[in-house]
N, C-alpha and C positions, 0 to 999 in steps of 0.2 A: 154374386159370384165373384167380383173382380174387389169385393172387400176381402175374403177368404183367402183369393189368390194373391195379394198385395199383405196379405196379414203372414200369409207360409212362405214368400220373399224376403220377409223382412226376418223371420225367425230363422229361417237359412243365412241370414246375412249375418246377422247375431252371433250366431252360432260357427259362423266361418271367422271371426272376428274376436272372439269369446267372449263378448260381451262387454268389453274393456271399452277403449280410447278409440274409434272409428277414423283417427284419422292417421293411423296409424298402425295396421295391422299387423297383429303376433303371427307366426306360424302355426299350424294345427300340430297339436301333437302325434309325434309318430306312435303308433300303436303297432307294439309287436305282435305278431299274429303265434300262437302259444299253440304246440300238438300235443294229443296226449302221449304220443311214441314221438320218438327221435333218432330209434336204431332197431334195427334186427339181427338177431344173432344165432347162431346155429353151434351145437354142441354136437361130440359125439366121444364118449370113456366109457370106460369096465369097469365093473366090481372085483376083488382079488379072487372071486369063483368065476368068475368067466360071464355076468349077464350083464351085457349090450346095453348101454343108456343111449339116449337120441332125443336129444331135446331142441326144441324151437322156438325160441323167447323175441319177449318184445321190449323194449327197454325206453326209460325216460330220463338222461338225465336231473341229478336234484338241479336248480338254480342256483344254491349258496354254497360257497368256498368258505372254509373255517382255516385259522392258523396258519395264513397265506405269508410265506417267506421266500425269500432269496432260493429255497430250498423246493422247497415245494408250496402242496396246501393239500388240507379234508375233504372230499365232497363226495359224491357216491352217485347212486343210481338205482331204481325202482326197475325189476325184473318181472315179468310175467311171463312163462312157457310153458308149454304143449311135451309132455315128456312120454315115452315109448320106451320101459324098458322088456326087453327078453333075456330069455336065460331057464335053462330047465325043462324046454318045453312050454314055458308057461310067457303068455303076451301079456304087460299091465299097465295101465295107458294115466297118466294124472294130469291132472295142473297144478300150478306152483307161482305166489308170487313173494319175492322176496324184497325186501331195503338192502343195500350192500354198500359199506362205507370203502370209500377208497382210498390210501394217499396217494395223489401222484406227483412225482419228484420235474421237477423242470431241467431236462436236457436242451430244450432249445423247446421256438415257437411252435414246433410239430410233434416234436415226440418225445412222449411221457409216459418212462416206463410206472408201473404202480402196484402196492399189495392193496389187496380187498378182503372183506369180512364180511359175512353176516348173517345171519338169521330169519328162514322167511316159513312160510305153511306152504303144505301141499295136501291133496286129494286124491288118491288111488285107488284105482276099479279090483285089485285084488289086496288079499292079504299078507296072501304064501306066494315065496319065489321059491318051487323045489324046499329045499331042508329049513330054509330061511322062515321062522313065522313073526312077521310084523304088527300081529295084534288090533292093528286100527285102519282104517282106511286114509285116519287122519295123520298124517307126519311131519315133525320139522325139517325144515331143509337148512343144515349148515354149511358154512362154506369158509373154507381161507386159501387163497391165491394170491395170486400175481400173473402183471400180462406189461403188454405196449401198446400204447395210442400211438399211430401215426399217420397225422391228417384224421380222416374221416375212419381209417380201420383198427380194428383190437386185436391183438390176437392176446389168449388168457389159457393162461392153466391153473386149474385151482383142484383141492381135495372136496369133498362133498358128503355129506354125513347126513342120508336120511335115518331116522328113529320116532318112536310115538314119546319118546324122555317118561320111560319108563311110568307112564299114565296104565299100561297094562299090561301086563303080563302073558310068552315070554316077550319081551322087546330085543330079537338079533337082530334089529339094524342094517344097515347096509350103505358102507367104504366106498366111495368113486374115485377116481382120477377120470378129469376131465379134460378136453383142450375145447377150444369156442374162436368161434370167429365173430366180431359185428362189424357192421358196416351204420355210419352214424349218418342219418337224411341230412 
């Protein structure tokens, strides 16, 4: 037993030491602790017929900046939410995750205003909103905006184009304006 425990000492010791030079010990490496969310964000726009959107997303920022200048840089954010729209009488409840590219422009170390883009899928419990028939349960969700990061919050207004891109027939879609808040953990 006091070989085992003298053998898992020493592998501890190794291993705090990395293996190198023992007379002289590196630092461990910092290991960043990675989530799969990084923000929550709460939406609430209309269709130009009057039905109610209410969504509630979970958001990751990407890790990578593209085309980083003086000016700004690329980077975006992976979107997942919980959407509730009404209108007509009719309740139809989906999910949606989407990629959305963003530039954001550098005003200073806190706040950065930015337009966003993109293209993501959603899932919806009906078809028909009222006169509206959307053909699929399946829909893209497009999007183009703009908002402000400052510090930890966003505030975002973007256009919103769900549609099945005409896989079937009729395909009348359905126009948002949106506004959104997150708040980044």
């Amino acid at each position: 037993m006091k070989i085992v425990r003298t053998g898992i000492l020493a592998l501890a010791t190794l291993s705090l030491y990395g293996g190198g030079d023992l007379r002289s010990p590196s630092p461990a490496p910092v290991v960043e602790e990675q989530s799969w969310i990084d923000a929550v964000t709460i939406n609430y726009g209309q269709s130009k017929d009057n039905i109610d959107i209410y969504r509630l997303g979970l958001r990751k920022d990407f890790s990578s900046r593209w085309f980083e200048s003086s000016v700004g840089y690329l980077s975006g954010y992976w979107e997942g939410s919980l959407n509730y729209w009404n209108g007509y009488g009719v309740d139809n409840f989906g999910i949606a995750l989407s990629p959305v590219f963003a530039y954001y422009f550098n005003v200073s170390d806190k706040v950065h205003p930015y337009l966003e883009g993109g293209i993501g899928a959603s899932l919806f419990s009906k078809t028909e909103m009222g006169p509206r028939d959307l053909s699929t349960h399946y829909l893209f969700e497009d999007r183009f905006g703009g908002g402000l990061r400052i510090g930890r919050w966003d505030f975002g207004f973007r256009y919103m184009h769900y549609s099945n891109a005409s896989i079937k027939k009729p395909n009348d879609g359905i126009d948002i304006f949106i506004g959104s808040i997150s708040y980044k953990f």
